[in-house]
C-alpha positions in Angstrom: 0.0 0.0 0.0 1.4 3.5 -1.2 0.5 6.1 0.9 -0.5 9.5 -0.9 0.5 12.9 1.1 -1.8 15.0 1.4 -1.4 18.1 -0.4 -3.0 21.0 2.6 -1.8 23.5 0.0 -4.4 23.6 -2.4 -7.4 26.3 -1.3 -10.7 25.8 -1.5 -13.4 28.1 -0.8 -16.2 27.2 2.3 -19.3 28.7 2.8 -20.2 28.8 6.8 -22.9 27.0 7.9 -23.7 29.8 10.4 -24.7 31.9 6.6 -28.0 32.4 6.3 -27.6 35.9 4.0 -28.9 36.2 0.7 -25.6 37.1 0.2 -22.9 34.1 0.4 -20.2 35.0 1.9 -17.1 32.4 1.3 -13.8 31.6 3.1 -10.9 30.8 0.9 -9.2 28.5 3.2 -6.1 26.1 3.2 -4.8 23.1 5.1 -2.1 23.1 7.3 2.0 21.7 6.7 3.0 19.5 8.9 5.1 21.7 11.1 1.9 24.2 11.0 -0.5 21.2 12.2 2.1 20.2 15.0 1.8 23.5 16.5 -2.0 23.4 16.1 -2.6 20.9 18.1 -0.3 21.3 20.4 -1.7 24.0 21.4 -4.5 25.1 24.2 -7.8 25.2 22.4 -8.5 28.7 21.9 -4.7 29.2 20.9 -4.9 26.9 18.1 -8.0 28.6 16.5 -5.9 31.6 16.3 -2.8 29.3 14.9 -5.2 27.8 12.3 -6.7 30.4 11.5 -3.4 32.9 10.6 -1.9 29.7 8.6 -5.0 28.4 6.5 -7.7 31.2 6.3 -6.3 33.2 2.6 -9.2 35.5 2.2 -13.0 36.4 1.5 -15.8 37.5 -0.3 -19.5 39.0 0.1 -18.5 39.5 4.0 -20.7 42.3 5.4 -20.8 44.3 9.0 -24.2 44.8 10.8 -24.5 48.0 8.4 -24.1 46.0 5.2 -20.5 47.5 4.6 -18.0 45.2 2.9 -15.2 43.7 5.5 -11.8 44.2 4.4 -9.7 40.9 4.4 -6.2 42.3 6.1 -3.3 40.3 6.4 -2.4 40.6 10.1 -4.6 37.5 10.8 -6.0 38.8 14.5 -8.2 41.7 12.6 -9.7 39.0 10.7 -10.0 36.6 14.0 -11.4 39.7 15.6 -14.2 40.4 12.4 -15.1 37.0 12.9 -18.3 35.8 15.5 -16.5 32.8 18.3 -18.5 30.4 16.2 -17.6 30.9 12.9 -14.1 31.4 13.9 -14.1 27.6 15.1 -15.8 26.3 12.5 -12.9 27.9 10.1 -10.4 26.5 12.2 -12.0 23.0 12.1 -12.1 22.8 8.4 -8.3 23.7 8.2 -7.4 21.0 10.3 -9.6 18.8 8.7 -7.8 19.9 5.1 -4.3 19.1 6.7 -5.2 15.1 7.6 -5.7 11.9 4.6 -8.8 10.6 5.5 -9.6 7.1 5.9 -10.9 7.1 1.7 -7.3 8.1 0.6 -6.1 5.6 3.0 -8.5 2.9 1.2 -7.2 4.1 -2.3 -3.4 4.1 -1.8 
């Protein structure tokens, strides 16, 4: 059996399931590197959704205020923690670390 690394670099866009707008607003994410994931989850919890977070979370689109105003994406990662609700923030950082791992089908297919 071969085993395929995975590659966390690719992005993909996720729409939050906490998105109820007419508007969808989408997170351009991106796994982890090994090194990155080490730290992760090596981490206390609320540390390593700010480590996920500033490593896989590449940008936005469609993301609105309260007044409707479009948020800008910045690159110093803890304005765009702090533009995001706790909940939606943790959801983010789940789907990185989830992009990061082989899952048991790539396992299978190797």
């Amino acid at each position: 059996m071969t085993l395929t690394a995975p590659d966390p670099f690719i992005p993909f866009w996720h729409k939050s399931v906490f998105d109820d707008a007419d508007t969808t607003t989408e997170f351009e994410l991106q796994g982890l590197s090994s090194a990155e994931y080490l730290e992760v989850i090596s981490s206390e919890p609320a540390q390593s959704v700010l480590l996920a977070i500033k490593y896989g979370l590449k940008s936005w689109k469609n993301y609105q205020d309260a007044n409707g105003s479009p948020v800008k994406f910045s690159r110093r990662h803890l304005e765009n923690v702090n533009n995001l609700p706790p909940q939606v923030a943790d959801e983010l950082a789940g789907k990185i670390i989830e992009a990061s791992m082989v899952d048991e089908e790539e396992i299978k297919n190797s």
